[in-house]
PARO-809406 format. One record per residue: residue in one letter; x, y, z of N, C-alpha, C in turn. Coordinates in pm, 1 decimal, decimal comma, padded with zeros to 6 digits. Layout:
[node "A"; [X; Y; Z]; [X; Y; Z]; [X; Y; Z]]
...
This chain:
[node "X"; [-09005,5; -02688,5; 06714,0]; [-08955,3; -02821,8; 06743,6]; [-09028,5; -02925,6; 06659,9]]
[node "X"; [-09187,1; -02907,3; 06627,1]; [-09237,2; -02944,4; 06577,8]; [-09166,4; -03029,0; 06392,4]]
[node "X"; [-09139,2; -02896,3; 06317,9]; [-09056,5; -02914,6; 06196,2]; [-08945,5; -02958,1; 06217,5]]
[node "X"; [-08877,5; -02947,5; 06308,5]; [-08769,8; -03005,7; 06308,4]; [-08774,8; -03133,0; 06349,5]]
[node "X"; [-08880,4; -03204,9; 06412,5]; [-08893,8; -03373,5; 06391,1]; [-08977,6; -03409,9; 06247,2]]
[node "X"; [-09031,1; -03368,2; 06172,5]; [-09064,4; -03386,0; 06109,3]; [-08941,1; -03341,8; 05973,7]]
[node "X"; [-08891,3; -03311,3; 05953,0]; [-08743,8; -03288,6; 05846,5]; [-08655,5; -03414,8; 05924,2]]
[node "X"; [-08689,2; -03450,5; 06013,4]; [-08569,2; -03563,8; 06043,2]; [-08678,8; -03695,8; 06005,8]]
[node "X"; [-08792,8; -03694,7; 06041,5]; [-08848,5; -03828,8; 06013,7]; [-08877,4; -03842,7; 05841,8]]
[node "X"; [-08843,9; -03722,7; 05753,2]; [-08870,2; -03732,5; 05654,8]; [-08783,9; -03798,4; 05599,5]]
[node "X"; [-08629,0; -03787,3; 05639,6]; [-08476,1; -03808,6; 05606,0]; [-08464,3; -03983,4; 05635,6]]
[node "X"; [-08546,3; -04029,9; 05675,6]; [-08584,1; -04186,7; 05710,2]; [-08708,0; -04228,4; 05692,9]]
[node "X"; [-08831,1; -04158,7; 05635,3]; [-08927,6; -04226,0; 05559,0]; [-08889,2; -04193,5; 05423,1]]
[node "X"; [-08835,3; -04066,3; 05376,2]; [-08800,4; -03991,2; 05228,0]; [-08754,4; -04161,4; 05126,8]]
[node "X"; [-08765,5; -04121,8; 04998,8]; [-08754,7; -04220,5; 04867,8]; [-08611,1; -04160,3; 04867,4]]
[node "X"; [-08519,9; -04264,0; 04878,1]; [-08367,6; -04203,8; 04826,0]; [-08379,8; -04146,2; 04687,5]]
[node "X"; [-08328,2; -03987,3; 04687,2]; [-08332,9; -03967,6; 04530,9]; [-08164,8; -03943,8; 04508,2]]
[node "X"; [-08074,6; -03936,4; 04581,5]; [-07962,9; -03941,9; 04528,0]; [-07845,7; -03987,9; 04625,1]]
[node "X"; [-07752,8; -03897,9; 04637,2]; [-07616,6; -03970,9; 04725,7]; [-07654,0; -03918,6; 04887,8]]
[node "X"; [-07628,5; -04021,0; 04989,0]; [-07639,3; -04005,7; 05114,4]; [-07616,9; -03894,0; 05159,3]]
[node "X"; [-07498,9; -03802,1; 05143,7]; [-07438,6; -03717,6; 05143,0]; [-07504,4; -03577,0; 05138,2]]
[node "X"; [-07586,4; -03581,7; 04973,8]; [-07666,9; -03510,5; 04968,9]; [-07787,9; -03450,2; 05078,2]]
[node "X"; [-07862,8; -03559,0; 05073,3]; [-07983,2; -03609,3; 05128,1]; [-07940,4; -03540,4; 05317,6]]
[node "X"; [-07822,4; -03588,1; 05351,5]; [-07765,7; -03536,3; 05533,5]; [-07756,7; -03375,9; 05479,3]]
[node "X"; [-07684,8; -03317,7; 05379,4]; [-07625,7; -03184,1; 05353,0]; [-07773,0; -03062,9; 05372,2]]
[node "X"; [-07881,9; -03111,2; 05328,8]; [-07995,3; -03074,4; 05268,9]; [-08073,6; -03026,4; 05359,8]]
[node "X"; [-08102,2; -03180,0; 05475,7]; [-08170,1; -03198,4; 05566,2]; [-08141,4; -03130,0; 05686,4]]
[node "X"; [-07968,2; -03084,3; 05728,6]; [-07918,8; -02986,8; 05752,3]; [-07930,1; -02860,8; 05758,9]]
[node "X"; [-07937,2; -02810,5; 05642,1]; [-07940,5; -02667,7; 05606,0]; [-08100,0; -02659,5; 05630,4]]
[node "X"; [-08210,5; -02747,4; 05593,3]; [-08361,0; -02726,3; 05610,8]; [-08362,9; -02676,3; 05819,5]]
[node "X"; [-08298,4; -02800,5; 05852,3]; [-08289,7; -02772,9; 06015,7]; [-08236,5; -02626,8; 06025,0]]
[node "X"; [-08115,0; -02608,9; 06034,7]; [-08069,2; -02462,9; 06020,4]; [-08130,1; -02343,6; 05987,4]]
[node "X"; [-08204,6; -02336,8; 05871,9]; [-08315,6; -02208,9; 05837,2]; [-08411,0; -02245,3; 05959,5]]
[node "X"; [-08476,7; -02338,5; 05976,2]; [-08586,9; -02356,1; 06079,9]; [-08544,3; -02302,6; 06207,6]]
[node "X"; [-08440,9; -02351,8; 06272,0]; [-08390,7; -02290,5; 06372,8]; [-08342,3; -02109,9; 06390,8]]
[node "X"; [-08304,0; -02093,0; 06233,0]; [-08262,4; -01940,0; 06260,3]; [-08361,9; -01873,9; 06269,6]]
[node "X"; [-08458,2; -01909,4; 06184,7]; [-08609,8; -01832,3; 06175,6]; [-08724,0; -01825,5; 06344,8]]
[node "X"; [-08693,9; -01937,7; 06383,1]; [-08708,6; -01971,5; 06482,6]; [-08674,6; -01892,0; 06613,5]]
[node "X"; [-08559,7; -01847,1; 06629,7]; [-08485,1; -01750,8; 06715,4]; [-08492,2; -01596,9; 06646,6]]
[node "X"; [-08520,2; -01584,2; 06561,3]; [-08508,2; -01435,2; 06521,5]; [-08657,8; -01415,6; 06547,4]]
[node "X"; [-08743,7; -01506,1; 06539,9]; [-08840,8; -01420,0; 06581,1]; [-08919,9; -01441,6; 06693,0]]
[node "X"; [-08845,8; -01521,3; 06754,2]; [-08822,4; -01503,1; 06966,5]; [-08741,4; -01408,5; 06970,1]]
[node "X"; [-08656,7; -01318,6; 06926,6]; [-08590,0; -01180,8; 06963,7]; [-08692,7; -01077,0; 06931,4]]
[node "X"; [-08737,7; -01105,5; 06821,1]; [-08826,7; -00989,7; 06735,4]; [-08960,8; -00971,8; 06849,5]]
[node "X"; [-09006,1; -01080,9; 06887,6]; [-09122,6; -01114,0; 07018,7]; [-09061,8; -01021,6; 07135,2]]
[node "X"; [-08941,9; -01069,8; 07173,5]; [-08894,4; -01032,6; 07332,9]; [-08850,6; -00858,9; 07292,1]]
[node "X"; [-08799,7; -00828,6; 07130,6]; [-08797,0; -00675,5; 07146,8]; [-08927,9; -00623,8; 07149,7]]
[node "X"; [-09022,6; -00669,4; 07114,1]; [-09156,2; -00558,7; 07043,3]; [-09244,3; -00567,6; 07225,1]]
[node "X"; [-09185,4; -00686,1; 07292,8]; [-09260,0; -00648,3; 07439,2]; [-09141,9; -00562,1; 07538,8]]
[node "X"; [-09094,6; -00491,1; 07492,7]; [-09055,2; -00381,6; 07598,6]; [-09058,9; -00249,7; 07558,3]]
């Protein structure tokens, strides 16, 4: 949860380097890996304890 406020406060302190668009598309997909990584290895945890 941690990274994922911090990739959003970056997206509103960050130096615009190009189109808005970009910058939402990006910040997105960064959230998304964080979150998948995130849950795969709370499964990988909850398999290796049984």
């Amino acid at each position: 949860a941690g990274t994922s406020g911090l990739t959003i406060l970056g997206f509103f302190l960050g130096q615009p380097d190009g189109a808005l668009w970009q910058a939402v598309i990006n910040r997105f997909l960064a959230l998304f890996a964080i979150w998948v990584t995130a849950v795969l290895g709370l499964l990988y945890k909850k398999s290796q304890a049984r």
